[in-house]
C-alpha positions as semicolon CSV with decimal commas, in nm:
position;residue;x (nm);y (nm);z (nm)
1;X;0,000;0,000;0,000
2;X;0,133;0,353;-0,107
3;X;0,121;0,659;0,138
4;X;-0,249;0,778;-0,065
5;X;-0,385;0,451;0,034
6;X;-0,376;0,532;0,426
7;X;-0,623;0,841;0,394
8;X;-0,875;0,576;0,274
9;X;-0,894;0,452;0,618
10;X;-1,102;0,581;0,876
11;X;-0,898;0,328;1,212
12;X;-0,592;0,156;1,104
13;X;-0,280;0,363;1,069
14;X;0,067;0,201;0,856
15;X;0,249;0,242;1,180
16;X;0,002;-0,056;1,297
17;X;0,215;-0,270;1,080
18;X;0,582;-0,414;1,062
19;X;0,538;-0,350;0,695
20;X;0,271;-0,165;0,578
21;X;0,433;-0,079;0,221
22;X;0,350;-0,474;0,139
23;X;-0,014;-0,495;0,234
24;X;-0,318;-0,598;0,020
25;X;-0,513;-0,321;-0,002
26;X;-0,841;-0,460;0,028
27;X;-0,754;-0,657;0,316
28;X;-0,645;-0,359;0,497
29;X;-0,985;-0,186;0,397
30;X;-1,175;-0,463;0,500
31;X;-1,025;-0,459;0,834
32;X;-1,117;-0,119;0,867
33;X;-1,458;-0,200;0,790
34;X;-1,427;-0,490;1,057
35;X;-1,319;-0,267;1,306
36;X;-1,599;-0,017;1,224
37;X;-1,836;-0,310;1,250
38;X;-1,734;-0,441;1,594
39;X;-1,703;-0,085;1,745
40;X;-1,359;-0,181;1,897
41;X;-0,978;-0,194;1,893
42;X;-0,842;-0,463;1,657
43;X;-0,465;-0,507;1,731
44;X;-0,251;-0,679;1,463
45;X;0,023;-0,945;1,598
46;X;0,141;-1,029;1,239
47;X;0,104;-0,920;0,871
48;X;0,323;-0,950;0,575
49;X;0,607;-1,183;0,731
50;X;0,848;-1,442;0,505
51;X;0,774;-1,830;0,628
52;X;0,912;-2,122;0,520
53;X;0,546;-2,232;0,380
54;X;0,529;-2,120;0,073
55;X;0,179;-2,126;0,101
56;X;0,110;-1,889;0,415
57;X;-0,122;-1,564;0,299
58;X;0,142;-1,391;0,505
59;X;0,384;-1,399;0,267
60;X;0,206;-1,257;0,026
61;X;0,114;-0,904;0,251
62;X;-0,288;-1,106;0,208
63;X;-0,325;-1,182;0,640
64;X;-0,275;-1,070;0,991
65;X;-0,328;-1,212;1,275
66;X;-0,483;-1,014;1,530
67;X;-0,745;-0,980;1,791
68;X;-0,994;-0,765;1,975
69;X;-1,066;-0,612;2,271
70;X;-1,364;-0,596;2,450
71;X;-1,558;-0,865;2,246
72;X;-1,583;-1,237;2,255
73;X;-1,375;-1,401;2,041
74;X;-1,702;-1,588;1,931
75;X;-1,841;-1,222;1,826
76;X;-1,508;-1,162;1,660
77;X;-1,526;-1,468;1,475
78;X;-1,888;-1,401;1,339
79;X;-1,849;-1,028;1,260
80;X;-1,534;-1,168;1,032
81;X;-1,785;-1,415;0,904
82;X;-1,968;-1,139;0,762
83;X;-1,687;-1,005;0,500
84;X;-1,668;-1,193;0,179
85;X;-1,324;-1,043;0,130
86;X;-1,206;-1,294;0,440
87;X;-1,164;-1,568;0,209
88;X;-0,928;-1,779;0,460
89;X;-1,030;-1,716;0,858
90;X;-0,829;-1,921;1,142
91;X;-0,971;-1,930;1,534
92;X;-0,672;-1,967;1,780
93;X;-0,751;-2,023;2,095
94;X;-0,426;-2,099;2,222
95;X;-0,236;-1,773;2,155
96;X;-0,157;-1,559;2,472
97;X;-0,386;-1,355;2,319
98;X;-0,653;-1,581;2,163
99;X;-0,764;-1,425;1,830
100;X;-0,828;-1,435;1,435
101;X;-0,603;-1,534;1,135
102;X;-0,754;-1,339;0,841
103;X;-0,655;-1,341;0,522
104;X;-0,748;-1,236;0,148
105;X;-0,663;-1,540;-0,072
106;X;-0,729;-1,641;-0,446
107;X;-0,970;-1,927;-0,373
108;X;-1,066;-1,953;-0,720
109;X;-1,348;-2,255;-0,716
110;X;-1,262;-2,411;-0,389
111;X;-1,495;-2,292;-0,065
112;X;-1,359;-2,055;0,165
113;X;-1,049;-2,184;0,416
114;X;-1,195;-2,227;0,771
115;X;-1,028;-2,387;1,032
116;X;-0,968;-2,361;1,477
117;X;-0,644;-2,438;1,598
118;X;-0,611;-2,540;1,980
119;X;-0,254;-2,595;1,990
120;X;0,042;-2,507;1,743
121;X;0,024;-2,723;1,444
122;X;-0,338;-2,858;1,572
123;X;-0,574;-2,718;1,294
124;X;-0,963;-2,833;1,319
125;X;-1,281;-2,796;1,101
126;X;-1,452;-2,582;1,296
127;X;-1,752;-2,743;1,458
128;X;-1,975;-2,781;1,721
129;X;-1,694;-3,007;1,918
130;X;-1,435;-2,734;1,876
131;X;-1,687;-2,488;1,994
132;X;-1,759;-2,665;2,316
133;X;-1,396;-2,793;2,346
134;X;-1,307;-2,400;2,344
135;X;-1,585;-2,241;2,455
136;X;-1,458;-2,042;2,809
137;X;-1,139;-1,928;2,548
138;X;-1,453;-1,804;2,274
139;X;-1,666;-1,627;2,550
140;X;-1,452;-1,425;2,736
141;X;-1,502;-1,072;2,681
142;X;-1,183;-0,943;2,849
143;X;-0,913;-1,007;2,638
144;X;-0,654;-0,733;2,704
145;X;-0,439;-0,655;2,418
């Protein structure tokens, strides 16, 4: 993203990222919208980062990782739900501070990427049993950032 592309957001600022020059645009914009929509803070953890996977959105300046405060991470979770852009969406409940991968990825005819992850390299459909396997991590409200 170039300097003009900052004044098109109304919350997040480039010095909210390691490396804002290498951001998708839209993502950026949709996570302004997100943060418009939930009404609070959204602090990123990680954006455009170099991994090993080839794979990872985050190479690519398409995710963050991030999370909110003052909302369930349940709420969190749903208002990202609502944002077609959010073509890849991780739950993680066992960050120090549990929160949201979301990313921006070419999913060309394949359904959206959805997944929970409990533990570090533990990824799970997200279902009913990871729901109730996670839910006092999804309900609490206090998550300080």
């Amino acid at each position: 993203m170039n300097a003009y592309d900052w004044d098109d957001m109304n919350y997040f600022k480039n010095n909210e990222f390691k490396n804002p020059d290498k951001m998708n645009y839209s993502l950026i914009y949709a996570l302004d919208k997100l943060r418009d929509f939930v009404g609070v803070q959204i602090k990123i953890h990680c954006d455009y980062e170099l991994r090993s996977n080839n794979k990872s959105q985050h190479n690519f300046g398409n995710a963050v990782d991030c999370s909110a405060s003052g909302i369930s991470l349940l709420d969190f979770y749903l208002a990202a739900e609502r944002f077609n852009i959010f073509t890849g969406i991780g739950i993680y409940t066992w960050w120090s501070t549990p929160g949201l991968h979301l990313d921006c990825r070419d999913i060309g005819n394949q359904y959206n990427a959805r997944w929970g992850c409990e533990s570090k390299g533990k990824y799970l459909k997200i279902d009913t049993d990871f729901f109730e396997r996670n839910i006092s991590v999804l309900m609490n409200a206090k998550m300080l950032l």
